[in-house]
C-alpha positions in Angstrom: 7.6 -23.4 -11.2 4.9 -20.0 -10.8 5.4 -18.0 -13.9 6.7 -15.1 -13.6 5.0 -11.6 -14.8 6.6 -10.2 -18.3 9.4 -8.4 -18.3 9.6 -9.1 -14.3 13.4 -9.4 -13.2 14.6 -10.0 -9.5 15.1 -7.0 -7.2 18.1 -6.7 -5.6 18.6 -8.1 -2.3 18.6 -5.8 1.1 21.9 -4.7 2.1 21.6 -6.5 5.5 19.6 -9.9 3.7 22.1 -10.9 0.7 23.5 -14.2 0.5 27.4 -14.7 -0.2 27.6 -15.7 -4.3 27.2 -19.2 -4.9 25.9 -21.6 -8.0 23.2 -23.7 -5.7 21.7 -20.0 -5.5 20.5 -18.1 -8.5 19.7 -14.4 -8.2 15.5 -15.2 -9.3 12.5 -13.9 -8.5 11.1 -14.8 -5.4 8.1 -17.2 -6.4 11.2 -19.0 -8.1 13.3 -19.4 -5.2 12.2 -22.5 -3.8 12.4 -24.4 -7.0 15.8 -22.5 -8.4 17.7 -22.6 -5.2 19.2 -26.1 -4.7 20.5 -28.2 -1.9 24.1 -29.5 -2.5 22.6 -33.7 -2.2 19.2 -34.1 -3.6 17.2 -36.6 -4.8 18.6 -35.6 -8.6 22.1 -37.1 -7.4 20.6 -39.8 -5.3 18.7 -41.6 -7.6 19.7 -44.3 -9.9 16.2 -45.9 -10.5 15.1 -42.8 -12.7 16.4 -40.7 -15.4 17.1 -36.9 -14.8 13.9 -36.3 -17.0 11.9 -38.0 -14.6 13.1 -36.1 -11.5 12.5 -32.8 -13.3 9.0 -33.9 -14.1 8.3 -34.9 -10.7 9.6 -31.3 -9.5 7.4 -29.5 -12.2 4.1 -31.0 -11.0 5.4 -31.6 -7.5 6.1 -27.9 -7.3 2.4 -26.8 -7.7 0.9 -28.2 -4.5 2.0 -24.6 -3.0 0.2 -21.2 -4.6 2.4 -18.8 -6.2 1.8 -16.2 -3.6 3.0 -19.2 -1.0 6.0 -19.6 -3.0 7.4 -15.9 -2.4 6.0 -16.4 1.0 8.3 -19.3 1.9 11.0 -17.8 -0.5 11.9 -15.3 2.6 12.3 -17.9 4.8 14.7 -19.4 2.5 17.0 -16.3 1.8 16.6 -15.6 5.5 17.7 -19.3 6.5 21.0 -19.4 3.8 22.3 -15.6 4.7 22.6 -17.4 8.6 24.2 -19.9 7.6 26.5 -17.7 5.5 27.0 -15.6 8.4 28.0 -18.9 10.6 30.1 -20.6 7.9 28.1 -23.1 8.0 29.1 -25.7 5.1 26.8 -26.5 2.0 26.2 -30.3 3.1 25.6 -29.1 6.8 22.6 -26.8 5.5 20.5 -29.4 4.0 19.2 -31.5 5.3 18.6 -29.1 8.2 19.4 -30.7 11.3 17.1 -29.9 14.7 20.0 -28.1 16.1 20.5 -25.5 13.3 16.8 -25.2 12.8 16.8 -24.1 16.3 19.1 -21.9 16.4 18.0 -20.4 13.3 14.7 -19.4 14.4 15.7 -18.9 18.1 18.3 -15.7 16.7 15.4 -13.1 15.7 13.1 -14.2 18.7 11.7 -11.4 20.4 12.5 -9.1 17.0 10.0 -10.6 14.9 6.2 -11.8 14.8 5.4 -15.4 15.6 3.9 -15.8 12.4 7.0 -14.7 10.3 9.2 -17.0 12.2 6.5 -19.8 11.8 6.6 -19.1 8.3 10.2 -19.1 7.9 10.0 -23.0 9.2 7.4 -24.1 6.7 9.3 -22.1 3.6 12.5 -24.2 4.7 10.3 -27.3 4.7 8.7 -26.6 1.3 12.0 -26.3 0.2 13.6 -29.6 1.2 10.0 -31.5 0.5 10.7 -30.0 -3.4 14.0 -31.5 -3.5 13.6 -34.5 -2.3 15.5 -34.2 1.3 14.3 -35.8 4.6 12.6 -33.6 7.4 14.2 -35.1 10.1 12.8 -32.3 13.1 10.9 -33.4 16.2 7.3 -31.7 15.8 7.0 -31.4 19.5 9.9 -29.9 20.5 9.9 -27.3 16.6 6.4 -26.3 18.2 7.5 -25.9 21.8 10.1 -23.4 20.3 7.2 -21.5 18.5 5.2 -21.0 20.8 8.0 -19.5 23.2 9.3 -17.1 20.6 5.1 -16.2 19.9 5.2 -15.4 23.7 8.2 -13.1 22.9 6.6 -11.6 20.0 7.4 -7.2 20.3 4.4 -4.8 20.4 6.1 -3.4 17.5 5.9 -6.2 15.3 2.0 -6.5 16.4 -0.5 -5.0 14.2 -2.6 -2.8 15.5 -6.6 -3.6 15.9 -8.0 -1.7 13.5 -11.6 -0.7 13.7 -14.3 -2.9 11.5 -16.3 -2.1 8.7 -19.5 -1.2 9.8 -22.9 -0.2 7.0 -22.5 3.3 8.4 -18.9 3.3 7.7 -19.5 2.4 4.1 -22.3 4.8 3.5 -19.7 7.3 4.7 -17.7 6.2 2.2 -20.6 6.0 -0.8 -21.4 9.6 0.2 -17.6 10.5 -1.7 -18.5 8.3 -4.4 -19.6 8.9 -7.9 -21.3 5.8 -8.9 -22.0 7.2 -12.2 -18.4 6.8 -13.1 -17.1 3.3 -13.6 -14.2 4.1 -10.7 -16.8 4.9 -8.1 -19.3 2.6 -9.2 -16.5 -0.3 -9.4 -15.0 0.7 -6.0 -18.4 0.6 -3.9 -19.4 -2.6 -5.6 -16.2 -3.7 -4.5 -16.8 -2.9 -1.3 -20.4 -3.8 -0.4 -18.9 -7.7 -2.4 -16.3 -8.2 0.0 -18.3 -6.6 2.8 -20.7 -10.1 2.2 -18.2 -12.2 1.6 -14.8 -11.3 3.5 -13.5 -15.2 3.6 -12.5 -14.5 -0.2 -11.6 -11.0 -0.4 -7.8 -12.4 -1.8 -9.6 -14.0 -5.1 -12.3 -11.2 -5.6 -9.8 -8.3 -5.4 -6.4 -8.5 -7.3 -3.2 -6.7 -6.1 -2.2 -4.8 -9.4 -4.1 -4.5 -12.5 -1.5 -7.1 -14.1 -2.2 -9.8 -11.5 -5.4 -10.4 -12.9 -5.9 -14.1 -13.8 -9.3 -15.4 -15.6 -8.8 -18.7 -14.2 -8.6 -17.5 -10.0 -10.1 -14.1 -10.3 -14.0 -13.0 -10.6 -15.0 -11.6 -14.5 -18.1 -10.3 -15.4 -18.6 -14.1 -17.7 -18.6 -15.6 -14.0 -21.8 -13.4 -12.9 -25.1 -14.4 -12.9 -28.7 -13.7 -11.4 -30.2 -16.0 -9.2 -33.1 -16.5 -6.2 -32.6 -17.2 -2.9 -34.1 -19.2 -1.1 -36.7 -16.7 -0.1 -37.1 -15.9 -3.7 -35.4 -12.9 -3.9 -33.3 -11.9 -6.6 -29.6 -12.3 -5.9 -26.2 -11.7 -8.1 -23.6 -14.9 -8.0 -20.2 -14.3 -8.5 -18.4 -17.3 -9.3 -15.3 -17.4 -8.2 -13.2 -19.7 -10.3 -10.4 -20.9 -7.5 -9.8 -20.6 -3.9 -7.0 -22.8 -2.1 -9.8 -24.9 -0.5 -11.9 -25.4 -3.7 -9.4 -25.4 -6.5 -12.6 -26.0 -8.9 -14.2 -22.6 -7.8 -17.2 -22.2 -5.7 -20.2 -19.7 -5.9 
């Protein structure tokens, strides 16, 4: 499962978003949730043609074909998912697998109260979860994505972001004007900025969140620079970066 920080613990749940107590559902982190929460029948009690070590192995490489910051992405979708059914009684065997009827009605309650795209997300968090565990996805593409795209149509202007105005060379001179470059915060901030300016398909792996999210392995270091020439023979600077979702062996 993702690792968490050190000395990271859970948050508490939302007063209107916590789940009724149960064993199946540990109080963890949230990049944890889709591998700590479990379904009442997996494939760990169906199984008689491997041994319990086997099916945790399978789970512990298994659980890596989603990114860390997917994991806590789909994790919402999961608490979201288990505090309806809560709120419906709906029995542990009845939750999982998820038939089309429950799905349904699921992500048909907060139509028209949230985005598209977080409802969407909620579906694919809730299919991580029973792909993990070894349940059957038994839900008619056609008629999941029908759904979707009605509840998109009923998307609120308040759940919308706003269009926000683009990055232009004169607004980052604006910027560079209020900018010390002869600090290393000023010089590291507009080097940041004319970077990602260049190359905005990987601003997520050349920027990192908080100072303690930095990882050698995903994130741009100054051992991963290097001059080059283009193919005009000018001098250029390569910043290697070491992992990106489509190229998990780094591109340049």
């Amino acid at each position: 499962m993702p690792s968490p920080r050190k000395h990271q613990r859970p948050a508490p749940y939302r007063k209107n978003l916590t789940p009724l107590p149960s064993p199946l559902r540990l109080h963890c982190l949230a990049s944890q949730r889709l591998c700590l929460w479990c379904p009442l029948v997996s494939h760990t009690s169906q199984s008689s043609q491997v041994s319990d070590e086997d099916l945790k192995c399978i789970e512990a490489v298994m659980v890596h074909a989603w990114e860390a910051d997917t994991h806590t992405t789909y994790a919402l979708g999961l608490l979201n998912y288990m505090v309806f059914c809560d709120k419906k009684s709906i029995a542990e065997k009845d939750r999982a697998p998820v038939s089309q009827l429950l799905l349904m009605s699921f992500i048909s309650t907060p139509a028209a109260a949230y985005s598209g795209a977080a409802i969407s997300n909620y579906v694919h968090g809730i299919r991580a979860w029973h792909i993990l565990h070894g349940l059957p996805w038994k839900i008619d593409k056609m008629e999941m994505d029908a759904l979707l795209k009605a509840i998109e149509k009923l998307t609120p202007p308040s759940s919308k972001r706003k269009k926000r105005h683009p990055y232009t060379i004169d607004f980052m001179l604006a910027i560079r004007c209020n900018l010390d470059l002869n600090t290393p915060l000023g010089a590291s901030v507009f080097a940041c900025l004319t970077t990602c300016f260049l190359a905005t398909g990987h601003v997520g792996e050349f920027t990192v969140q908080r100072p303690d999210d930095f990882n050698p392995n995903k994130h741009v270091s100054r051992a991963r620079v290097r001059l080059d020439q283009d193919r005009g023979g000018q001098q250029v600077t390569v910043l290697h970066i070491p992992h990106t979702k489509t190229s998990p062996q780094g591109e340049g």
